[in-house]
N, C-alpha and C positions, 0 to 999 in steps of 0.2 A: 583521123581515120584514113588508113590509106585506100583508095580507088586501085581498081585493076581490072583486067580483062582474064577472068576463069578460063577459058579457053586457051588462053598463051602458056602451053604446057613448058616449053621451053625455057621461055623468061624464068617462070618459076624455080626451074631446074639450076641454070648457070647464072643466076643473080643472089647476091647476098644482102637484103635489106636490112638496116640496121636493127629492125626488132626480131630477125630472127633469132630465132634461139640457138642455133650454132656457135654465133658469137659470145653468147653468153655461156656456155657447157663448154666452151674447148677447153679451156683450162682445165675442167674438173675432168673431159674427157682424153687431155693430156693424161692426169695420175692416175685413172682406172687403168688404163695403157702400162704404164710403168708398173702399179701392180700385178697387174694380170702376167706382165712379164715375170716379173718376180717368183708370184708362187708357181709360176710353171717352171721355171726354173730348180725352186726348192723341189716340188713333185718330183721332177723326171730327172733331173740330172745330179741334185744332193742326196735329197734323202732315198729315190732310186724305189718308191712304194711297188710291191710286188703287183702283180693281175687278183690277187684272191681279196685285197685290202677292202675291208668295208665302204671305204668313200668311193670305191667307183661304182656304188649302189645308191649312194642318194641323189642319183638326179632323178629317180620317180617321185622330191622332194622336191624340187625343181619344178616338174610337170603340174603338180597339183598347186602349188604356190602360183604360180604361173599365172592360171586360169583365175585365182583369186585375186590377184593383183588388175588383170586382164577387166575385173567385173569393178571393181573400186575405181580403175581410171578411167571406164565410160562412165559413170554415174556421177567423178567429179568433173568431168569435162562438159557430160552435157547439164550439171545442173550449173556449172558458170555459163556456160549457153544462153540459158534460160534465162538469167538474170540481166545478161546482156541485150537481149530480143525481148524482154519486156520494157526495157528500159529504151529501147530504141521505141515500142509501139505507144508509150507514155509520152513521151515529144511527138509523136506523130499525131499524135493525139491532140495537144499541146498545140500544132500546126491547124488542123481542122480546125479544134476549137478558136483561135485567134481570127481567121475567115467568116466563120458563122459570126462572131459576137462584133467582128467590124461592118458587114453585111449589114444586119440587123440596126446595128444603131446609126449608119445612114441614113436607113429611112424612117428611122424613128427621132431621133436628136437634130436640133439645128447646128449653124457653124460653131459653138463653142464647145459643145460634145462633142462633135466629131473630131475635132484640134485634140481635145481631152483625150480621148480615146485613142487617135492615131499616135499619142505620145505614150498612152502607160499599155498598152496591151503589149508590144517591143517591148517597155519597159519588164513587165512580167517576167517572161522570155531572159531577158539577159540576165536578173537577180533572180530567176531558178537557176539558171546556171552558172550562177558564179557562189549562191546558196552551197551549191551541191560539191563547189571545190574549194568550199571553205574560205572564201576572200566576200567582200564587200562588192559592192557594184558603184564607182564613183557618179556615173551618171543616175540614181537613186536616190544618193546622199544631196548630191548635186540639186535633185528635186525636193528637198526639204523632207525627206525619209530618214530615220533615226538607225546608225550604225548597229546600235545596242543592241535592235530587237530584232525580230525576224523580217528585214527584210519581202521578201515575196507574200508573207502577210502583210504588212502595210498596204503596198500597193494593191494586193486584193481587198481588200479596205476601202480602197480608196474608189477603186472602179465600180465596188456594188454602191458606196453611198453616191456617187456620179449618178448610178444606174434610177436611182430612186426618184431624182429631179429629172432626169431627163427630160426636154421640149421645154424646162418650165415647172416640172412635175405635170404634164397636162396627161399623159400619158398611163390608157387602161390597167387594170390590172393583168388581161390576158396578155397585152401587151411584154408587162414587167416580167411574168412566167416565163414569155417566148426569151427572154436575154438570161432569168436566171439558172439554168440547164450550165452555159457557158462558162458563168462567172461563177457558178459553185464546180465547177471541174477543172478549174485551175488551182483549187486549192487539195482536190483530191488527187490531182496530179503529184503537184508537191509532195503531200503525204506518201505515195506509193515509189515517188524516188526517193525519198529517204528513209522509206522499208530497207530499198534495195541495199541503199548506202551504207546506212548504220547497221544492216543485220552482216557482218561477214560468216563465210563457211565456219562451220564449230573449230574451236582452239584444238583441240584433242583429233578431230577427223583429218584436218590437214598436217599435224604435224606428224599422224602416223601414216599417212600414205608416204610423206617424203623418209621417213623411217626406215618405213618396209622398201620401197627402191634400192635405197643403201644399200641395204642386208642382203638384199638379193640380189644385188648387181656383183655385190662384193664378195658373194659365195659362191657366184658362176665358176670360176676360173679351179674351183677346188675339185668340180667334176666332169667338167668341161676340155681342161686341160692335158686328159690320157685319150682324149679324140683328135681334138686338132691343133696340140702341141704350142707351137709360138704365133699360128695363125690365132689363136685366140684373142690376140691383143687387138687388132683393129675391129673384132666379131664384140668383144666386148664395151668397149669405146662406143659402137654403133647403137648397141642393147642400152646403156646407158641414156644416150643423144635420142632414142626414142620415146623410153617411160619418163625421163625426167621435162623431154618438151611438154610431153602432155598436161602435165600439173605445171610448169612454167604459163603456155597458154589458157589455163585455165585461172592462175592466178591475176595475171592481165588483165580478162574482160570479163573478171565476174563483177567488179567496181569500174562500169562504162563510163562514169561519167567525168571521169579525171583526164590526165594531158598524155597518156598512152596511148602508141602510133594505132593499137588496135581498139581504144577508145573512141564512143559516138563523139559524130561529128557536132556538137553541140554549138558552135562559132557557128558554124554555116548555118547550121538550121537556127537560130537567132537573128542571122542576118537577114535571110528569106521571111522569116514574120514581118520582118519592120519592113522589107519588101513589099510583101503579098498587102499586108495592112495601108500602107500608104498609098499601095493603087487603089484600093476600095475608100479608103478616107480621103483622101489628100487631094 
């Protein structure tokens, strides 16, 4: 995830980070350019269309498309938003709960609990994350965890049967209540990132927003071109580099939890559990 200062209006302005989307559209915003030169070219100076010609009447086609496009790319931007800032408040979550449930079984558990617990609750943490990008977690396997299976279920497994002997088993039943809040919300954690993961944006919604850009970037130049002549190539080029970021950034971080510069920081916030966890256990 990359860090930065919002307010550094400038940086943003004359810097080029490599996930911008710049780099990734010049190319395609090279040949709308060479197009757009093209048919103004054919317009005005081959085929020479009079002022009465029907096409210089459809950009009132233009205007209403416009606004339609204008409604589909905030509703796909901000529902990858959405997916993204739930997924961040699901590890935050994920963080709290890791505090509480080390808290708690301090002064509940003797030193073999606490060893226990200061090793699988980090443990947790690192195989949801690495669950979530599809690889194994060798320190897991490492613990006598089975590659085959899920993973982050095991070790929840592992932590509620821990939970059940605690002290000994000496330990109340209000007691066992107060710890299981924690240890069953790690497992609903999991489950609502792998809502996020496995459901992507519908096949048919996203492949016609980048459709309709197309069509419509591609038909500018057809009424666009009896107004502002060969200035329309870099107006065009821009029109382009705008609609198609949108859906670029929104493709990015509606799946946060992968190795995209604008994907959650998911390293960090695993390293700070085994952190936070080991000051309170350790």
């Amino acid at each position: 995830m990359i860090t930065y200062n919002p307010k550094d209006w400038f940086t943003f302005l004359f810097r080029f980070h490599k996930s911008d989307t710049l780099r990734k559209l010049f190319p395609l915003m090279i040949g709308v350019g060479l197009y757009s030169a093209l048919t103004t070219w054919l317009l005005l100076d081959y085929i020479h269309l009079p002022d009465s010609s029907v096409i210089h009447k459809t950009s009132v086609v233009h205007s209403t498309l416009g606004f339609v496009l204008s409604l589909l790319l905030a509703f796909r931007i901000n529902s990858a938003y959405d997916r993204w800032w739930e997924g961040r408040k699901l590890w935050g979550a994920l963080v709290n709960n890791s505090r509480n449930l080390a808290i708690k079984v301090k002064h509940l558990g003797n030193d073999a609990d606490r060893q226990f617990f200061n090793q699988h609750i980090p443990l947790y943490a690192e195989t949801l994350r690495d669950h979530l990008r599809d690889r194994n977690n060798e320190n897991a396997i490492g613990a006598g965890f089975y590659s085959t299976q899920h993973l982050p279920n095991q070790v929840a497994s592992a932590m509620i049967g821990r939970a059940y002997q605690l002290n000994g088993g000496s330990i109340d039943t209000g007691q066992l209540i107060s710890i299981n809040a924690e240890l069953m919300s790690f497992t609903d954690i999991c489950g609502a990132c792998e809502r996020i993961k496995n459901t992507p944006i519908p096949y048919n919604y996203g492949t016609f927003i980048k459709k309709f850009i197309f069509f419509f970037v591609m038909s500018l130049p057809l009424t666009w071109a009896f107004e502002l002549h060969y200035y329309i190539i870099p107006i065009i080029a821009f029109v382009l580099y705008v609609l198609a970021s949108i859906e670029l950034i929104a493709e990015e971080i509606e799946d946060p939890f992968g190795f995209d510069e604008n994907d959650l920081p998911l390293d960090k916030i695993s390293v700070n559990i085994k952190k936070h966890v080991g000051e309170i256990l350790g």
